[in-house]
N, C-alpha and C positions, 0 to 999 in steps of 0.2 A: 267485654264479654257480655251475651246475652243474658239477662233474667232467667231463671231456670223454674219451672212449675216442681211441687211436688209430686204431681202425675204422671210427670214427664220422668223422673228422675226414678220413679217406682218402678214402668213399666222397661226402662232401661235394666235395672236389680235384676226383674225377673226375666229378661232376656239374654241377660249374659250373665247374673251369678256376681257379680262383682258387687264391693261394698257401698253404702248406699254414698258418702262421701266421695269417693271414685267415679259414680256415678254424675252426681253432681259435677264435679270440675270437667268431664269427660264432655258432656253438653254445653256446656259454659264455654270449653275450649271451640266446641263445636258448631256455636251458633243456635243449637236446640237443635239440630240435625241429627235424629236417631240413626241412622245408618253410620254417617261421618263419626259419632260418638263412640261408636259400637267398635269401628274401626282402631280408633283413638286406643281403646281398652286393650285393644289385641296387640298393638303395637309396643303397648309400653307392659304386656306380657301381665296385664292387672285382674283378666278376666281369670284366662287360667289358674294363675295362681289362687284365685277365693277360691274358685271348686277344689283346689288339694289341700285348701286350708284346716278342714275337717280330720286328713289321715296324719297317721301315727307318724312324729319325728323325733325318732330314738337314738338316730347314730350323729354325728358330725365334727366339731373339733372344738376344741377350745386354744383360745389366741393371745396372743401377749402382744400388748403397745409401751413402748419404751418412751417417752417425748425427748428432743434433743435434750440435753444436759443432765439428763438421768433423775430429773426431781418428779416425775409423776410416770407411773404406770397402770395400767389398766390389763384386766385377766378378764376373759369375756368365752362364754359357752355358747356357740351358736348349732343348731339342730337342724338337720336333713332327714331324709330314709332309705339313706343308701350310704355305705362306706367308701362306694366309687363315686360318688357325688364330692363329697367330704372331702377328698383328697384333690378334685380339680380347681383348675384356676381361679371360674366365674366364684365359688363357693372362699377359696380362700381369697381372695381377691377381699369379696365381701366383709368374710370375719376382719381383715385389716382395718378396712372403711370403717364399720362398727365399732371398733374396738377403738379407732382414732379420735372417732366422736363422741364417746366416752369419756379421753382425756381433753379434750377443747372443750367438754360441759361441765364444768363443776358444780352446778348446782343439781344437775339430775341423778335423783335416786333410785328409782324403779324403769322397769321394761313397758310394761305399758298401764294405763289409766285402771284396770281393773286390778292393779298389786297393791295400789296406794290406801293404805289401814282407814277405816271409820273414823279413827282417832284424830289420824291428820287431817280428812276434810273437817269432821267437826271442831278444830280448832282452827284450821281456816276459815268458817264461817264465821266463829264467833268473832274473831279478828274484822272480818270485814262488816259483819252486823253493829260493830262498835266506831265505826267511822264516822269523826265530825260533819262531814257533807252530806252523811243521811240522816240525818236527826233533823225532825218534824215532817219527813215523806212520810207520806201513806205507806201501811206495812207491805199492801201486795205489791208499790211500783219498788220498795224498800228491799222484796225478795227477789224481785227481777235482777237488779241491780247487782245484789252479794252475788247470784246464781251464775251470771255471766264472769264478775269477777273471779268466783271461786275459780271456774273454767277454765280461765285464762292461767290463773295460778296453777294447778295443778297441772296441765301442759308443760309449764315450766319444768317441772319436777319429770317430766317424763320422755323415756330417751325417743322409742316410737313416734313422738310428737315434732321432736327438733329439727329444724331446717339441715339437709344435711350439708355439713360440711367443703364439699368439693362442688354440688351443686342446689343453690339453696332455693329452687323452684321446685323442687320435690321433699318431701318429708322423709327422714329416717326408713318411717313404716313402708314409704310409699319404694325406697329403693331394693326394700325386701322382697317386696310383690314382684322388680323389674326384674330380677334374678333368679327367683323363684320358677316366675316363667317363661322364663330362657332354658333354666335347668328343665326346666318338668318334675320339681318335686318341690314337697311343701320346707317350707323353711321356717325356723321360728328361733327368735332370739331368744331365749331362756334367763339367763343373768350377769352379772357381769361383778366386779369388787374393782374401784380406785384406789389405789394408793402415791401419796403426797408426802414424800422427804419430810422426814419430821412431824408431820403430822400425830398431835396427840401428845405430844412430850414437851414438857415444861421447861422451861428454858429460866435462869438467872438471868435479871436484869438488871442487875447493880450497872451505874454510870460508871464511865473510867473515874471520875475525880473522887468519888465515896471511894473507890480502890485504893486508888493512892495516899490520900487521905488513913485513910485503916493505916496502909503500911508504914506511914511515916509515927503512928502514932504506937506502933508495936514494939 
C-alpha cells in the first residue's frame, strides 16, 4: 500500500464526506489515486453512508443470538429511520452479524470509543504509566508510549473497533457503513447486554474426597 499524505487524505473528507480513517485506507487501497479512492468509497457504500450519519435513527429492531449449546447469549438494539428498513433482509441480516460478534467477543463492553467512562481510561493509564519497561524514559517519550498503549487497549474493549467476524479485513464499524449504504439510511448500533450460563453465581467447591470423607465421619 502506498504512503498516504495527510493532505491527501483531507482533501478526500472534503470531497466525499466520508470518515477521515475511511479516507486514509481508501487511498492506501488506491495507490493515492483520488479518483480510484473516491471510487473505492462508493463501492463499499462508505461515502453515503457518513452524510446520513448525522439524521435521526429512531426505529429498528432488537436481535437475540443464541451460541450452539445455549451457554452465551447476546440481546443487541440496532437503529435505522425507517420501520420498512427494519423489517428487510440487508438490515436483519446485519442485526445477526452484530449481535454474533458480540458473543465471539467477550472482552467487549461498549458500542463505540466515545461510551467508555473517564474512569476507565484513567485507570488504564495509570496501569500503564506503572510499567517496569518505562521507568527511567523521558516523561514526554514515557506519554507517547501509555498514549498509544492506552489506544490499543481500549479498542479492545470496543465492539465498533473489532475485526469483523465473517470477514476480518473490514472493521465491525466499517460493516455498518457497507449496509448503511446499500440501504440509504443511517444505521446505528445503539447497545447490546451478554449473557454467560452461570455467570455471576458462586459455585461450591468442596473436592469429591473432603465429601466423602464428611460422610464417612457422620
Amino acid at each position: 500500500m502506498a504512503d498516504v499524505s495527510a493532505k491527501l487524505v483531507k482533501d478526500l473528507r472534503d470531497k466525499t464526506g466520508a470518515g477521515m480513517m475511511d479516507c486514509k485506507k481508501a487511498l492506501a487501497e488506491s495507490d493515492g489515486d483520488m479518483v480510484k479512492a473516491s471510487e473505492w468509497l462508493r463501492q463499499k457504500g462508505i461515502a453515503s453512508a457518513e452524510k446520513k450519519s448525522s439524521r435521526i435513527a429512531a426505529e429498528g429492531a432488537i436481535g437475540t443470538y443464541i451460541h450452539t449449546g445455549a451457554r452465551v447469549g447476546v440481546l443487541l438494539e440496532l437503529n435505522c429511520e425507517t420501520d420498512f428498513v427494519a423489517r428487510g433482509d440487508l438490515f436483519q441480516g446485519l442485526l445477526k452479524d452484530v449481535a454474533m460478534q458480540v458473543a465471539a467477543c467477550p472482552n467487549v463492553e461498549y458500542v463505540s470509543t466515545e461510551e467508555i467512562p473517564v474512569d476507565v481510561v484513567e485507570k488504564e493509564k495509570s496501569i500503564e504509566m506503572g510499567r517496569d519497561d518505562l521507568s527511567g524514559k523521558p516523561e514526554q517519550i514515557k506519554a507517547k508510549i501509555v498514549e498509544g498503549r492506552i489506544g490499543k487497549r481500549l479498542k479492545e474493549l470496543v465492539l465498533l473497533e473489532q475485526p469483523f467476524i465473517r470477514d476480518s479485513s473490514m472493521t465491525v464499524a466499517e460493516l455498518v457503513k457497507q449496509v448503511a449504504g446499500k440501504i440509504g439510511e443511517n444505521i446505528k448500533v445503539r447497545r447490546f447486554t451478554r449473557y454467560t450460563l452461570g455467570e455471576g453465581i458462586e459455585v461450591d467447591q468442596t473436592d469429591f474426597a473432603t465429601e466423602v470423607a464428611s460422610m464417612k465421619t457422620a
